[in-house]
N, C-alpha and C positions, 0 to 999 in steps of 0.2 A: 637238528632235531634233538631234543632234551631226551632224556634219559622216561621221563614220564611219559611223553610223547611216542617215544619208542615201544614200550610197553604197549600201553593202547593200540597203537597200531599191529601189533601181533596175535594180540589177546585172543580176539574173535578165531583166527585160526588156531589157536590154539588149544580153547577147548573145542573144536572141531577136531583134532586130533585126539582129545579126550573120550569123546562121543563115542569115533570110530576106532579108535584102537586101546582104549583103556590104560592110556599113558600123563598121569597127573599134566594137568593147564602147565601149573605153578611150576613143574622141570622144565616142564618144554621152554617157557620164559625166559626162567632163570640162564638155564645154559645158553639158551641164543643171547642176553645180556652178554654174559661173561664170554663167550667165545666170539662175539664178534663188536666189542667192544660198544654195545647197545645200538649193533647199525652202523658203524660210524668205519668198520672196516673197507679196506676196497673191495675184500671179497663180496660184503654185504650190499654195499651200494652199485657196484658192477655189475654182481654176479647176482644177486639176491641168494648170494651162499654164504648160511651163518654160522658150519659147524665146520668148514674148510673141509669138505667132501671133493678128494683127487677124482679127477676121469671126466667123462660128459654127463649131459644128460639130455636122450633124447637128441643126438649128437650137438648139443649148443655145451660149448667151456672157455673158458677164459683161460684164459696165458697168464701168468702172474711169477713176481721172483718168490721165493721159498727158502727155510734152511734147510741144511741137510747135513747130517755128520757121515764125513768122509775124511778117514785114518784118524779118526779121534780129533777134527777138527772140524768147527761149525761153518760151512761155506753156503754162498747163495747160488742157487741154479734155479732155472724157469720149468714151471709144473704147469701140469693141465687140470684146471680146477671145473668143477659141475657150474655150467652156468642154467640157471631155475626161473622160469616165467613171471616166479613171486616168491615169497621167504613161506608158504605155504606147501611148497614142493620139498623147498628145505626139508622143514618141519616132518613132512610126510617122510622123506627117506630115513631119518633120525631116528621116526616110529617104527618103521619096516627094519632097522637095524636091531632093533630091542624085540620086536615080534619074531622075527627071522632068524636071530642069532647070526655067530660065525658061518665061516664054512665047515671049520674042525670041531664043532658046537652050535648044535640049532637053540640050545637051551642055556646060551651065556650069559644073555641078560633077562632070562626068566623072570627076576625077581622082580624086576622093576616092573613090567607088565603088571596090571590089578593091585599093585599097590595104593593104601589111601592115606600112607602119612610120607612126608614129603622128604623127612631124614630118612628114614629107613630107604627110599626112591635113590634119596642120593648118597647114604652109603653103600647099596648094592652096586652102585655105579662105578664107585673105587676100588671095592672087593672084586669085581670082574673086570676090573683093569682098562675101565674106557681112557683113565687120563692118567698118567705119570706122577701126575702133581700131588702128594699128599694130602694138600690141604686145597683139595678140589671141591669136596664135600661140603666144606666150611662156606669154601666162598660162595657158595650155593644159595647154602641154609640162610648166610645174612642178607642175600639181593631176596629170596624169597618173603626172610621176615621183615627188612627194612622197605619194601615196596605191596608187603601186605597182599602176596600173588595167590596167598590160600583161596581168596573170593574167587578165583578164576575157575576153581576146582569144581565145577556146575557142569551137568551133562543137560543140562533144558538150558533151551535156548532160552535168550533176554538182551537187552539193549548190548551185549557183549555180543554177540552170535555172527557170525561170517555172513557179511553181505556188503555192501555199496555206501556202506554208513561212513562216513568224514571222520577219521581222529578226531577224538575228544583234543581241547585245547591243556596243554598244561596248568594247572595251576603255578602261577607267577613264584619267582623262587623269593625266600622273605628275603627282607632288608640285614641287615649283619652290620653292628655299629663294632667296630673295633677299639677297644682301650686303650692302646697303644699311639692312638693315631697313626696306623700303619694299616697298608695295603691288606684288604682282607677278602678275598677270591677265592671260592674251592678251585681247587690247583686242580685238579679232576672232574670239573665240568665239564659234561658234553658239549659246552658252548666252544673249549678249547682250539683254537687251529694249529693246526701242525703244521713245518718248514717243510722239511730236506726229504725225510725218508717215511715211507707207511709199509716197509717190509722190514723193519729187526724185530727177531720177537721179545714179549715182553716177559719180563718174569714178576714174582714177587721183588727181586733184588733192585728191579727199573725205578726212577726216580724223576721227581722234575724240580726244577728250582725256581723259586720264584721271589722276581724283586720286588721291593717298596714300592717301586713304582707301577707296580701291577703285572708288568709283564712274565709270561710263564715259557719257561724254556721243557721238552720233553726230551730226558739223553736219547732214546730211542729213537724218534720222531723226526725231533727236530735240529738231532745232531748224529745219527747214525752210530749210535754207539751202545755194543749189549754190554749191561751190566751183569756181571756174573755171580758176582755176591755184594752183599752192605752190609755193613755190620758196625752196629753201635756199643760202642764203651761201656762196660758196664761204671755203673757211678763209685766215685773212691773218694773214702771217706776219710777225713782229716779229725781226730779226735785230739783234745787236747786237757791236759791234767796237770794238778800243778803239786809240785811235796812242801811239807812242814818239815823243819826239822821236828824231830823225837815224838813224828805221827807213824806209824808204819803205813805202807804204801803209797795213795797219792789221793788227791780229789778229781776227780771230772769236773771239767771246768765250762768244758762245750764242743761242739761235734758241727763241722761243716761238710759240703761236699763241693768237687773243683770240676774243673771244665768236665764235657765228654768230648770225646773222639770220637767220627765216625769215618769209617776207610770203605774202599769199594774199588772191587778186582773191573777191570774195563776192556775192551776189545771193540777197536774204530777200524768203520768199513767205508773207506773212500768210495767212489763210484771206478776209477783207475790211478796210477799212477800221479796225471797230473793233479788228481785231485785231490790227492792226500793231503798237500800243502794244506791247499785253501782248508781244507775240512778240520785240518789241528789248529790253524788259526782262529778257524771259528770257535774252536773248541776253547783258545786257550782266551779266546776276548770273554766267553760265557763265564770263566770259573773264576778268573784275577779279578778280581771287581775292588774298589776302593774299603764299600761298606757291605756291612752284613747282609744275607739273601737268606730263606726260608729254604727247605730240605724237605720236600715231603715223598714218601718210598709209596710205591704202588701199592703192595701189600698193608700198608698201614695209612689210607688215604686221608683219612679225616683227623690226624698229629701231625703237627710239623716242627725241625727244629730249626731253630737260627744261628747260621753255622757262617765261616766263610772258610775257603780254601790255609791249607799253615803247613804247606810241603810245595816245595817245585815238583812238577813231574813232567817225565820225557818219554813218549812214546818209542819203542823198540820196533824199529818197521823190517815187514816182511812183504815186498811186495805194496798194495792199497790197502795192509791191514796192519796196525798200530796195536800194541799191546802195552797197560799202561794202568796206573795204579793211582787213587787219590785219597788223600788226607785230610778231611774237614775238622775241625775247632768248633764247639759250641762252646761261650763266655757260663752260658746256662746251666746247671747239670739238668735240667727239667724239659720234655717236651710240651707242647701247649695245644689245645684244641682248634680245629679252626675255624669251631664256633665259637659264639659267646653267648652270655643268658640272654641276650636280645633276639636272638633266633628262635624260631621256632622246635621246642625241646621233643619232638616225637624225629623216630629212623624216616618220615616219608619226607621230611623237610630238605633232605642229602647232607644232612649235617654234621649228622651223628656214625658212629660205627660200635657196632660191639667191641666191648673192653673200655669203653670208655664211661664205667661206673653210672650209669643210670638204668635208674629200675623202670616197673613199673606203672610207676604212680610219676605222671609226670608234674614237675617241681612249675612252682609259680615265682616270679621275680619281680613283680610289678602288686602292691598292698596297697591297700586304702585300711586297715584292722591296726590296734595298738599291739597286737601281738599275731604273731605270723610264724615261718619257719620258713629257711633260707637253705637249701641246697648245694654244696661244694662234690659235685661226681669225681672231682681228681682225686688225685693221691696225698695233694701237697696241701701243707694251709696256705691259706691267701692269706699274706701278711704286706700292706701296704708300702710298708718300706721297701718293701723287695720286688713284688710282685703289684701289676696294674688292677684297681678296684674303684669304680666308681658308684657311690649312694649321692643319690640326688633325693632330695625331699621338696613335695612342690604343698604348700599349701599354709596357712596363718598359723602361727605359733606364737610361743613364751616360752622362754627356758630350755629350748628343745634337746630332748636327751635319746639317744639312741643307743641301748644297750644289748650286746648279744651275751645272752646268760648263760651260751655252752664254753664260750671261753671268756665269762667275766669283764670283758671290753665293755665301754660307756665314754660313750662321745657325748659331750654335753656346750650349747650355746648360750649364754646368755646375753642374749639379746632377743629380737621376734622378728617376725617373719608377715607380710600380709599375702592375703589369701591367692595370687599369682605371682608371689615373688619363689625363687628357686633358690632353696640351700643345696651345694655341690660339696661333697668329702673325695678329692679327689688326690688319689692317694696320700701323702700329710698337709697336702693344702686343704683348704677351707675358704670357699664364695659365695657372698649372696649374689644373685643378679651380676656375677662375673669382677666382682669385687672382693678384695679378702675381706675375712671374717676371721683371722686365723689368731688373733691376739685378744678374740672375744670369747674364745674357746677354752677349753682344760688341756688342749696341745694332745688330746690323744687320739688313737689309731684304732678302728676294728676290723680283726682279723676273722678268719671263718676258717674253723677245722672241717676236714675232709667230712664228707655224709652231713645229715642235718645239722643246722643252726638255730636254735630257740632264742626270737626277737620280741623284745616291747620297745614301744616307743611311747616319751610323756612330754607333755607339751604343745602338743595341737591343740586349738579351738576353733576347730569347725573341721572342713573336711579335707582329705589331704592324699598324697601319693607318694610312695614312696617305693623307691628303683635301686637294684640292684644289677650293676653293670661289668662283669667279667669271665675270664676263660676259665679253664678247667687243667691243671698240669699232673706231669707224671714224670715217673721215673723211665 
């Protein structure tokens, strides 16, 4: 079940929760999202329990492992969870929690009762202590805004309304052409299947890796291992100057930045004894790998960086539990989107995330106009020698010149082009029709500073297209 699919499927009960108990559509959603992994947890699929409510209900529960901290150590033991006739019983006791309050407080979650904007909903919900997590709120707000769950906030019934009606089908996820010619897959697809484990819990700090070759490994998941912290390098800057004699002080010459670092505290939970082997094996075939693998952190799902392992590391065993520390190498200082302008540029597409510099005016990459504007949402300029950028131009030409006037670049052809043949600029190459053109050219490169780009193009005669093909990077 896709992540869209999921939604759908809730919705109708959810403003039915709305109706009757004046508890916004759009939390009720959101939080089942986020708490039970859009559906896709066992509690959800078993239990039809999406907020991990201990006890019965209505004497039906499920058995399931659990963590627990016992003497300041996170251990697993089997709990009795609510097993619910539907994700609508859910929903309802969630509401009955917020109507009802505590036991030591009938008026705990007052606020959130009758409210009608969705942040105040679910800041109330962290000021009264539902979740530990500080940035609970947050992750709220963006499943809210990037899935557009405000529509759901309707107390009159309509094609949403609780009844016998079939999930809508999702809208198909777009195509995603990658620059790089490398493996390009949201690493956080609901499509995703998990190995070993569906009981570690997840944090912000959880991560998954994923190769070239497509495949996506989850440390939780599909390696049973909590990640306790991640933490990335901040970037360190290389500046370089150079003296005159009889100039006082020096000139700046030029400023680079070097690899990052990223490390992460780890704790593996065998299933027993015999099993520890096998489970550090696995672990240690996942991380050694020849060539570089993608890094992308739960908490920041839509960056990735491209890292490989640059430390030995040896678990410290206690028992089937392994305590053990890793050291990743980005060549990069940059992280990179794991869209590109070929996707679809709005938050419903699952592409995007907040923080990742795009407004509200969603940017066009695809012109048929001699002048146009060009969008770079990252931090960093795209500068072809460094960074992957593909302009293709399809259509008849003379002379063809492509200039960006925010940073003065002008690429220029002389030669022409007929009306379905394709000029490609791809990074300092130059092809027509998959042939060089690169000695017909002025040999130069256009780069794109961060925010808008202001384009003309001269040299078409007649009509034409022109693409603009890459990621978005950060610090």
């Amino acid at each position: 079940m896709s992540n869209a699919s999921f939604i759908k499927s809730i919705a109708p009960d959810a403003q039915k929760i709305y109706r009757n108990y004046n508890i916004l559509a759009s939390l009720v959603i959101a939080q089942g999202c986020l708490e039970s992994g859009y559906g896709t947890s066992g509690l959800a699929t078993r239990g039809k329990n999406l907020f991990g409510v201990k006890g019965s209900y209505k004497g039906e529960s499920i058995r399931m492992l659990t963590w627990e901290v016992y003497n300041g150590r996170n251990v697993q033991v089997y709990a009795d969870f609510r097993k619910y006739p539907s994700w609508y019983e859910s929903m309802q006791d969630l509401a009955k929690l917020y109507i009802n309050g505590t036991s030591w407080d009938p008026n705990h979650y007052k606020a959130v009762v009758g409210e009608k904007s969705y942040r105040k909903a679910t800041k109330a919900l962290v000021n009264a202590g539902y979740a530990t997590d500080p940035a609970y709120a947050t992750k709220l707000n963006n499943i809210i805004a990037t899935h557009n769950l405000t529509k759901y906030d309707t107390k009159t019934s309509s094609d949403t309304s609780t009844g016998v009606d079939t999930p809508a089908q999702p809208a198909p996820e777009p195509t995603v052409v990658d620059v790089a010619d490398e493996i390009d897959v949201d690493a956080f697809s609901p499509d995703v299947v998990f190995g070993r484990s569906s009981a570690i819990p997840r944090s912000d700090a959880n991560f998954r890796i994923q190769y070239k070759n497509g495949r996506i490994l989850d440390m939780a998941r599909d390696l049973s291992i909590l990640v306790h912290s991640l933490v990335v390098s901040a970037p360190s800057p290389s500046i370089y100057y150079e003296s005159i004699p009889g100039k006082n002080g020096s000139y700046r010459t030029g400023k680079d930045f070097g690899n990052r670092r990223i490390t992460a505290q780890c704790t593996m939970y065998a299933e027993d004894a015999a099993d520890y082997y096998l489970l550090r094996d696995e672990i240690y075939n996942a991380l050694y790998r020849e060539e570089e693998f993608y890094l992308i952190a739960e908490g920041n799902p839509k960056k990735r960086w491209k890292v490989e392992l640059n430390d030995s590391f040896d678990p410290e065993r206690t028992g089937s539990v392994g305590e053990f520390s890793l050291s990743f190498e980005s060549a990069s200082p940059y992280c990179e989107s794991i869209g590109t302008t070929q996707g679809t540029m709005t938050f419903e597409s699952n592409l995007w995330q907040f923080g990742e510099g795009l407004t509200d005016e969603i940017p066009k990459y695809k012109h048929t106009t001699k002048s146009f504007r060009i969008f770079n949402a990252g931090a960093i300029r795209i500068d072809p020698l460094e960074l992957p950028l593909r302009i293709s131009f399809k259509g008849a030409s003379s002379k063809l010149r492509i200039t960006n006037k925010t940073t003065g670049d002008s690429w220029r052809y002389e030669g022409t082009s007929a009306a379905k043949e394709t000029i490609l600029l791809d990074g300092v190459k130059a092809r027509k029709n998959g042939v060089s053109i690169f000695g017909d050219t002025n040999r130069q490169v256009i780069r794109l500073e961060p925010g808008w780009n202001e384009f003309t193009v001269s040299g078409p005669t007649g009509s034409f297209e022109i693409n603009f093909d890459f990621r978005f990077y950060y610090f």
